[in-house]
N, C-alpha and C positions, 0 to 999 in steps of 0.2 A: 504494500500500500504506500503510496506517495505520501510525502510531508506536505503540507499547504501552510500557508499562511493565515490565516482569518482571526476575526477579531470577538473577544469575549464578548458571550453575551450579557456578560452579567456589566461589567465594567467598561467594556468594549475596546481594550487596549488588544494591541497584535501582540500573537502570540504562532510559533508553527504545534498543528494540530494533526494526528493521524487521519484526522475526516469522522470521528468517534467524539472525541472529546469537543465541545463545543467551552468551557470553562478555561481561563489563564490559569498556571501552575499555582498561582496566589488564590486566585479565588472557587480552586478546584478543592485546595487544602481548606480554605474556610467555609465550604458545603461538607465537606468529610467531616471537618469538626461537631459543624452545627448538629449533621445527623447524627453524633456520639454524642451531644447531649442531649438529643431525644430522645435515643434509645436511653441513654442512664435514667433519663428520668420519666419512663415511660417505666424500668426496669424497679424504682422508687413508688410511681405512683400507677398501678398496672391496668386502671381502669379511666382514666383520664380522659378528657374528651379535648377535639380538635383546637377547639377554642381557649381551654383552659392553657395547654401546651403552648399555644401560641401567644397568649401574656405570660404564663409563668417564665416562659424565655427569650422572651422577646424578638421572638422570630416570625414572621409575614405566614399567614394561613396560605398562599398561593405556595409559600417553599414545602409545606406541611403536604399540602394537596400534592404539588410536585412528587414528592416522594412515594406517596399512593398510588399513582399514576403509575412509577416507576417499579410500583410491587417490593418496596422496601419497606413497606409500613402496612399495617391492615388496620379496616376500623373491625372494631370485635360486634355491633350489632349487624344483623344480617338485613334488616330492612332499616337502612338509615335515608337518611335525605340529604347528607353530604355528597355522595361519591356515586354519579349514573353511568350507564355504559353509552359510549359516544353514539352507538347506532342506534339503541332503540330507546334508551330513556329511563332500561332496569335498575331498581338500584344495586350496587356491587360494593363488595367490602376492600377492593386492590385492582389496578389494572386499570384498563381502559373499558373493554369490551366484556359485557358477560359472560358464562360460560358458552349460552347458546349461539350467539353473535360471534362469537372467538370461535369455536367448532367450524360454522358456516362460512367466514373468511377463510380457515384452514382449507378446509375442504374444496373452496374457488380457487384460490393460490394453488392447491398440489393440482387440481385441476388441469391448471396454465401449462405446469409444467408437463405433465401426462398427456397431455392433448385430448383429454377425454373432458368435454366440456358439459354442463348440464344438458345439454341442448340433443346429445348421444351422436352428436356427428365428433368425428375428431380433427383435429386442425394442424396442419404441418409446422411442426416447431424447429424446422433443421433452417442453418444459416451455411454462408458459405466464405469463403476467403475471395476478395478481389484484386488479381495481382494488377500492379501500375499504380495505386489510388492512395 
C-alpha cells in the first residue's frame, strides 16, 4: 500500500497516512487515550449511560457515538434510542447496520463477486490486461 499525504481530520494538519488511518500521530495517541479512559471508567462504573460518560469526562457524545459505530463500545440495553442501523432505522447496540441489514449487504457484496446476482442470471466479472495504455 502507498504512503499518501492527507490531512487530519481531526486537526487537519499533514501528516503521511497508509490510506487506513485518517488521524495525525498526535491526535491518533489522544483518541487511544481518550478510549482508555472510557473503558477504565466504564470498567469503574459498569452501567453508565452515554450521557453521563460524556460529562463525567468531558469528552463530545459524537466521539462516544464514534466508537459505537466502530464496535468498540456497546450500549448494554437492547432497545435503546441512541444507536439505529443506517438502513432501516432498527435500533442496535454496536455497528452501523443491524444484524439483518448487515447479512443482506453481505450477501449482495459476495454476490458481486460470484457473479450470481439476485436476479439468477450471472454476470461476467473477468477483466483483462491492455498492453500500450
Amino acid at each position: 500500500m502507498d504512503i499518501v499525504r492527507i490531512n487530519c481530520t481531526k486537526c487537519g494538519r499533514f501528516f503521511e497516512s497508509n490510506g487506513f488511518i485518517t488521524l495525525c500521530p498526535v491526535c491518533y495517541k489522544k483518541d487511544q487515550d481518550d478510549f482508555e479512559r472510557i473503558r477504565q471508567y466504564l470498567y469503574e462504573h459498569p452501567h453508565a449511560k452515554v450521557f453521563q460518560v460524556s460529562t463525567d469526562l468531558e469528552l463530545p457524545v459524537s466521539q462516544i457515538k464514534r466508537y459505537l459505530r466502530e464496535e468498540r463500545l456497546e450500549i448494554l440495553e437492547k432497545d435503546n434510542l441512541f444507536l439505529k442501523c443506517e438502513a432501516c432505522g432498527k435500533s442496535i447496540r454496536s455497528g452501523v447496520y443491524c444484524d439483518e441489514c448487515s447479512r443482506k449487504y453481505d450477501n449482495n457484496i459476495r454476490s458481486v463477486y460470484t457473479g450470481n446476482l439476485n436476479s439468477g442470471r450471472t454476470t461476467s466479472q473477468q477483466i483483462r490486461f491492455l498492453p500500450g495504455r
